[in-house]
C-alpha positions as CSV (number, residue, x, y, z in Angstrom):
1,X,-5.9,11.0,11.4
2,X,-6.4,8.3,14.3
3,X,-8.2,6.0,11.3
4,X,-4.5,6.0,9.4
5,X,-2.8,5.0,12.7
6,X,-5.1,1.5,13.0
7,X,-4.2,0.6,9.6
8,X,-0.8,1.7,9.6
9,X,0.6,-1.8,9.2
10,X,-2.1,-2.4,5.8
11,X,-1.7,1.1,4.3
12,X,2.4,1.1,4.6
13,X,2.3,-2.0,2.3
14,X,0.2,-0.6,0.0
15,X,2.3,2.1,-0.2
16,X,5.2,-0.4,-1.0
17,X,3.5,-2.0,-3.9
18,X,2.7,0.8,-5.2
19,X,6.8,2.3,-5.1
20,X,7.7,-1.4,-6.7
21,X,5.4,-0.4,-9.8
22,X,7.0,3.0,-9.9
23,X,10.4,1.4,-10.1
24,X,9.1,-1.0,-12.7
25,X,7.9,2.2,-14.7
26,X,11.7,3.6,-14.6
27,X,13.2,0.2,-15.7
28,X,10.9,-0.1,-18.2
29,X,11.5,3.2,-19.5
30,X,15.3,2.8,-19.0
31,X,15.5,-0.4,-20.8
32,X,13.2,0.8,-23.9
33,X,10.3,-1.4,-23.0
34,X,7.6,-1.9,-25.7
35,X,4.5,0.9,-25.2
36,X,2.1,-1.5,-24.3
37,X,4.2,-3.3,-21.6
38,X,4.9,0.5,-20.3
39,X,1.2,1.2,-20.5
40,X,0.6,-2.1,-18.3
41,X,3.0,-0.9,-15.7
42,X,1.4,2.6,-15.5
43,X,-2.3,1.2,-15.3
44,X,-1.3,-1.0,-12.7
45,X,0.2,1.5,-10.5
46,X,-2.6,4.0,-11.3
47,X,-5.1,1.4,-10.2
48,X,-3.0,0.7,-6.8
49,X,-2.9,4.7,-6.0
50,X,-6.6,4.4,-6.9
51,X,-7.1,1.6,-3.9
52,X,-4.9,3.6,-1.8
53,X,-7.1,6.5,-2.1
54,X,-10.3,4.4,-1.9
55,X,-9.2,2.8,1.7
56,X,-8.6,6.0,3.3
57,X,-11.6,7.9,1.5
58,X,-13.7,5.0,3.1
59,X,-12.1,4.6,6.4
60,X,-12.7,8.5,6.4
61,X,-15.8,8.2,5.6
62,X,-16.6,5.3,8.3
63,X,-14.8,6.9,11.1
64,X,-15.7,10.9,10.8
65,X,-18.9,10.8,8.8
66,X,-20.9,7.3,10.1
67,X,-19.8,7.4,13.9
68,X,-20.0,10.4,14.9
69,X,-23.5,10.0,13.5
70,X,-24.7,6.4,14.8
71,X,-28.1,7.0,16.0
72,X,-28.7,10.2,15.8
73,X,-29.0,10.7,11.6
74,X,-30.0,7.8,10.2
75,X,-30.3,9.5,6.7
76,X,-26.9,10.9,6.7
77,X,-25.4,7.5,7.7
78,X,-27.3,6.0,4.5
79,X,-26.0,8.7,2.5
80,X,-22.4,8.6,3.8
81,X,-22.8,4.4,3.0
82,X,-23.9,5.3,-0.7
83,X,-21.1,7.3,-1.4
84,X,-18.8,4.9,0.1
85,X,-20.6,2.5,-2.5
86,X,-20.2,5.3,-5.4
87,X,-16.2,5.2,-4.5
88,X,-15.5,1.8,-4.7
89,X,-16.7,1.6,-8.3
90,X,-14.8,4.6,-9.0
91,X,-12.1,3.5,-8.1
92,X,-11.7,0.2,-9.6
């Protein structure tokens, strides 16, 4: 995935924010955290994976789907730009 490799740097930290939520799951948990705070935590970290997912859905999207594409299928290009439209909402 040559896409993953030019946002390497971007994706990593995701990644990281998203394994500092995990942790804050497990203390939470350890320390007997009230539900909703626990809830919090989860939903955050769900909605981080969620804009992990997005970005590499989209930069799949942009780099396989559109580009190979450019000038040749003008109507699959829109479509493959709807979808990317119908993901971010998704996802948020």
């Amino acid at each position: 995935m040559t896409h993953t490799v030019r946002q390497k740097t971007k994706l990593l930290n995701r990644v990281r924010r998203i394994r500092g939520l995990v942790d804050a799951i497990e203390r939470a948990l350890e320390s007997e955290a009230d539900c909703e705070h626990v809830m919090h935590v989860i939903a955050a970290c769900r909605g981080a994976m969620n804009g992990l997912l997005s970005e590499v859905v989209e930069d799949h999207i942009q780099t396989h789907l559109i580009d190979p594409l450019e000038g040749h299928q003008a109507e699959s290009a829109q479509a493959a730009e709807q979808l990317i439209d119908v993901l971010r909402r998704y996802f948020k």
